[in-house]
N, C-alpha and C positions, 0 to 999 in steps of 0.2 A: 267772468269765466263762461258765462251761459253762450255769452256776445262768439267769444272764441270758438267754442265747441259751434257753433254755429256756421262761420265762417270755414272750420275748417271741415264741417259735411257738406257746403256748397261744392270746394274744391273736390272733394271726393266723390259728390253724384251726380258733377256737372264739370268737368276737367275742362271740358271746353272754355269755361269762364274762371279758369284757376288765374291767368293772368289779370282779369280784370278786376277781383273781390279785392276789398278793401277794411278793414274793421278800421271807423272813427272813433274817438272817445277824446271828446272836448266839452269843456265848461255845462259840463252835467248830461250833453247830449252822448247815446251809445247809440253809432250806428253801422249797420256793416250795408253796407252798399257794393254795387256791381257797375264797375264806370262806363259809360256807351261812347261820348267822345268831348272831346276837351272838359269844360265843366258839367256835363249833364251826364247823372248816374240815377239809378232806381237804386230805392233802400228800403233797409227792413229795422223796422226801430218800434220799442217801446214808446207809444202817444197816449196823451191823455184827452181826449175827447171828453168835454163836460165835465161831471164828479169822476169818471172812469178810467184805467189804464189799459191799451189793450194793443196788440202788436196790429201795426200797420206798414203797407208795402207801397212805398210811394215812390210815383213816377213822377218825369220833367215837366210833363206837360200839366202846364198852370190850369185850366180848370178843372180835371180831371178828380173825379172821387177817390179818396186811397182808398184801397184795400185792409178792409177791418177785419181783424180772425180776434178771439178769444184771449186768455192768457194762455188756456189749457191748451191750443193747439199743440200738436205735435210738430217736432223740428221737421220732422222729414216735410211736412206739408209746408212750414211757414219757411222749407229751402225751396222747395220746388214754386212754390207760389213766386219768392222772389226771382226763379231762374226762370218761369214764367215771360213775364212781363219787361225782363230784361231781353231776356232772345225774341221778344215781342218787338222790342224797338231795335235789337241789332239787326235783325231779319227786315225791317220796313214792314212784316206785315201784323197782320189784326190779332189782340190777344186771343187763344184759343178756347177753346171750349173745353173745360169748365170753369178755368181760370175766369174767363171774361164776365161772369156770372157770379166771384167770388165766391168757387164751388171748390174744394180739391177733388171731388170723385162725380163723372157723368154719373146724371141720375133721370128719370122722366120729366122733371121738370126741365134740367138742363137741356136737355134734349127738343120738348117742347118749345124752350126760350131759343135754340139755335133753329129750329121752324118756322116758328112766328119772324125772327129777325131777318131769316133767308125770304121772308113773305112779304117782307117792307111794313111789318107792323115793329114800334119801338118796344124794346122789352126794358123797363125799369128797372123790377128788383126778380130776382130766382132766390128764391127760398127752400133749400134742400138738409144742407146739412151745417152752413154757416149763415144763422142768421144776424150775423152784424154786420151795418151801412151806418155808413155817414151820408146824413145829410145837413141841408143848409149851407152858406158861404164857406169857404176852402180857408179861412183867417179864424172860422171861428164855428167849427164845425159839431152838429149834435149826433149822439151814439145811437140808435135804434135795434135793440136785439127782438129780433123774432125769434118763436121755438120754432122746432123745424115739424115741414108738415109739407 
């Protein structure tokens, strides 16, 4: 049910992508994805990373880090996180900011991290208000929670 309500506030605070969303639910997988073109879509799915469950926003591109948010995230953010990243790749261009920081809200660090980056320094992690990252290999990825600070 949650999958649903989910899918159906995509469509409603993102109508531009009402044709594209899809809710999956196959052999245990629940996922509600936003298709971009033939088989490649971004989704937003319950993952467990390590001992942990935790909603992740995964894109096509194979080495790329998902996007780790919380359980507690609110819908609204883990809709917008995924219309994010999807209008990221229908548009050709660069996730925005604060998304690309795995941030829902600018904050001075995000702000900072889109300086440094505009500077040609690499910015790793922004730590503001979500602090869950994945890291290590994409087959077999480890959870990392920072508090926020």
């Amino acid at each position: 049910m949650h999958f649903q309500t989910l899918e159906q506030t995509v469509r409603e605070r993102h109508p531009e992508l009402a044709e594209r969303v899809r809710f999956h639910d196959s052999e245990g997988l629940m996922l509600l994805k936003v298709l971009l073109s033939g088989t490649q879509s971004v989704g937003l799915a319950l993952v467990r990373v390590g001992h942990s469950i935790v909603w992740g926003v995964m894109d096509p591109v194979l080495n790329s880090e998902p996007s780790l948010w919380p359980l507690n995230t609110p819908d609204d953010v883990l809709v917008d996180a995924l219309h994010a990243h999807a209008s990221a790749h229908l548009t050709g261009q660069q996730l925005s900011s604060p998304w690309r920081w795995n941030e829902s809200e600018p904050s001075e660090m995000t702000e900072l991290a889109d300086l440094l980056d505009m500077r040609g320094v690499r910015v790793r992690r922004v730590v503001a208000g979500n602090g869950y990252f994945a890291y290590g290999p994409r087959h077999a990825p480890k959870l990392v929670i920072f508090g926020a600070r």
